[in-house]
C-alpha positions as CSV (number, residue, x, y, z in Angstrom):
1,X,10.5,4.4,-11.1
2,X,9.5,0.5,-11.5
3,X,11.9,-1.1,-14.0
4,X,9.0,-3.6,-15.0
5,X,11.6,-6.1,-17.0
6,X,13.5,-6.4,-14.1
7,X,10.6,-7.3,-11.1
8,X,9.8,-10.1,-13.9
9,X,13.2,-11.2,-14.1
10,X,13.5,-11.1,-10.4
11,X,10.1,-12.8,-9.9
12,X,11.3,-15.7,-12.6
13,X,14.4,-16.4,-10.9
14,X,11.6,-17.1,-7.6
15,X,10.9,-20.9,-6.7
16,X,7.4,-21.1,-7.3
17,X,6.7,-21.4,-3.6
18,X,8.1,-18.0,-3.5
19,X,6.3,-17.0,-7.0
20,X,2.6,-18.2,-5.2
21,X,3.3,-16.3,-2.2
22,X,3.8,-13.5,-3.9
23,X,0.9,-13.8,-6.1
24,X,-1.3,-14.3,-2.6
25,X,0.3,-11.1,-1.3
26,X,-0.2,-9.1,-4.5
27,X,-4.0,-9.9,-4.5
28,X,-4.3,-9.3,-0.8
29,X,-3.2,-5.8,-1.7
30,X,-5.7,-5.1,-4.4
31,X,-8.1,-6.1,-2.3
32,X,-7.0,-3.3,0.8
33,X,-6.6,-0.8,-1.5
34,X,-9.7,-1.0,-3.9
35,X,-12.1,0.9,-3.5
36,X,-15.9,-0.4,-3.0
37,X,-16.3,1.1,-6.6
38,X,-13.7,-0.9,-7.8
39,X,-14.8,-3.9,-6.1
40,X,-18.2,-3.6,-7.6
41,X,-16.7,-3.3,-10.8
42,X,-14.6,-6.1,-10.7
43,X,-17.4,-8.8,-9.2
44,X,-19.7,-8.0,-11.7
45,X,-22.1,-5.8,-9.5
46,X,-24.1,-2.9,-10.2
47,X,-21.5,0.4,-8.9
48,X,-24.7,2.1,-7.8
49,X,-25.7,-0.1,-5.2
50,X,-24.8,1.8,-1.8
51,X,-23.0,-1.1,0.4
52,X,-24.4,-1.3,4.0
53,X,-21.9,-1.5,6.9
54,X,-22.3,-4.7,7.5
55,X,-21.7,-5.4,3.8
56,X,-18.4,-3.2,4.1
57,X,-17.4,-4.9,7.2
58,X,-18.1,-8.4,5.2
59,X,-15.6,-7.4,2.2
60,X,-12.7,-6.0,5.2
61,X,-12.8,-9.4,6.5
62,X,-12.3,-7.9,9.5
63,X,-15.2,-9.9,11.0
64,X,-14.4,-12.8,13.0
65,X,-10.5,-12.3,13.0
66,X,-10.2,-12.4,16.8
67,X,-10.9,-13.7,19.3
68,X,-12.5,-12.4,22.9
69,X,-14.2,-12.6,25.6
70,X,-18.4,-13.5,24.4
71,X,-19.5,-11.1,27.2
72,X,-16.5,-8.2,25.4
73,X,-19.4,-5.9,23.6
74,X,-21.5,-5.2,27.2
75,X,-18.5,-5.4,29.4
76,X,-16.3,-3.7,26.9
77,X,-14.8,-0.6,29.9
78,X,-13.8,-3.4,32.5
79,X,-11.8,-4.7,30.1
Protein backbone atom coordinates (compact mmCIF):
# COMPACT_ATOMS: atom_id res chain seq x y z
CA UNK A 1 0.00 0.00 0.00
CA UNK A 2 1.17 3.83 -0.78
CA UNK A 3 2.38 5.51 2.39
CA UNK A 4 1.19 8.99 0.89
CA UNK A 5 3.24 11.06 3.76
CA UNK A 6 6.18 9.49 2.85
CA UNK A 7 6.22 9.90 -1.39
CA UNK A 8 5.65 13.68 -0.26
CA UNK A 9 8.45 13.64 2.02
CA UNK A 10 10.56 11.81 -0.54
CA UNK A 11 9.28 14.16 -3.36
CA UNK A 12 10.27 17.35 -0.97
CA UNK A 13 13.70 16.25 -0.29
CA UNK A 14 13.70 16.32 -4.64
CA UNK A 15 15.72 19.38 -6.27
CA UNK A 16 13.16 20.92 -8.18
CA UNK A 17 14.68 19.86 -11.43
CA UNK A 18 13.90 16.41 -10.11
CA UNK A 19 10.42 17.65 -8.58
CA UNK A 20 9.36 19.11 -12.47
CA UNK A 21 10.42 16.04 -14.02
CA UNK A 22 8.41 14.17 -12.06
CA UNK A 23 5.47 16.32 -12.29
CA UNK A 24 6.01 16.00 -16.44
CA UNK A 25 6.15 12.18 -15.95
CA UNK A 26 3.08 12.07 -13.63
CA UNK A 27 0.95 13.92 -16.22
CA UNK A 28 2.24 11.94 -19.06
CA UNK A 29 0.76 9.01 -17.26
CA UNK A 30 -2.73 10.42 -16.80
CA UNK A 31 -2.80 11.09 -20.03
CA UNK A 32 -1.90 7.09 -21.25
CA UNK A 33 -4.11 5.79 -19.00
CA UNK A 34 -7.29 8.01 -19.26
CA UNK A 35 -9.77 7.05 -20.85
CA UNK A 36 -11.46 9.08 -23.89
CA UNK A 37 -14.35 9.58 -21.27
CA UNK A 38 -12.07 10.92 -18.96
CA UNK A 39 -10.48 13.06 -21.31
CA UNK A 40 -13.67 14.53 -22.37
CA UNK A 41 -14.46 15.25 -18.97
CA UNK A 42 -11.49 16.82 -18.03
CA UNK A 43 -11.20 19.37 -21.29
CA UNK A 44 -14.45 20.51 -20.90
CA UNK A 45 -16.16 18.49 -23.82
CA UNK A 46 -19.38 16.92 -24.21
CA UNK A 47 -18.68 12.82 -23.09
CA UNK A 48 -21.22 11.92 -25.77
CA UNK A 49 -19.40 12.98 -28.58
CA UNK A 50 -18.07 9.68 -30.34
CA UNK A 51 -14.16 10.52 -31.18
CA UNK A 52 -13.22 9.62 -34.81
CA UNK A 53 -9.89 7.73 -35.33
CA UNK A 54 -8.22 10.25 -36.48
CA UNK A 55 -9.34 12.29 -33.43
CA UNK A 56 -8.10 9.23 -31.16
CA UNK A 57 -4.93 9.05 -33.06
CA UNK A 58 -4.56 13.03 -32.49
CA UNK A 59 -4.94 12.70 -28.54
CA UNK A 60 -2.17 9.31 -28.62
CA UNK A 61 0.23 11.57 -30.13
CA UNK A 62 1.30 8.97 -31.83
CA UNK A 63 1.14 10.91 -35.07
CA UNK A 64 4.22 12.17 -36.48
CA UNK A 65 6.60 10.54 -33.83
CA UNK A 66 8.87 8.89 -36.48
CA UNK A 67 10.26 9.14 -39.02
CA UNK A 68 10.40 7.04 -42.51
CA UNK A 69 10.63 6.61 -45.70
CA UNK A 70 7.64 9.17 -47.70
CA UNK A 71 7.06 6.30 -50.12
CA UNK A 72 6.67 3.67 -46.51
CA UNK A 73 2.62 3.49 -46.74
CA UNK A 74 2.65 1.99 -50.70
CA UNK A 75 5.90 0.24 -50.39
CA UNK A 76 5.25 -0.85 -46.84
CA UNK A 77 6.16 -5.18 -47.74
CA UNK A 78 9.71 -4.30 -49.37
CA UNK A 79 10.42 -2.82 -46.45
Amino acid sequence: MLDIQQIQTDINELPEEAQTLLLDFINLLKKRYSTPEKRAINSGEVPNHQLSTLDILKESELIGCISAEPSLSTDYKEA
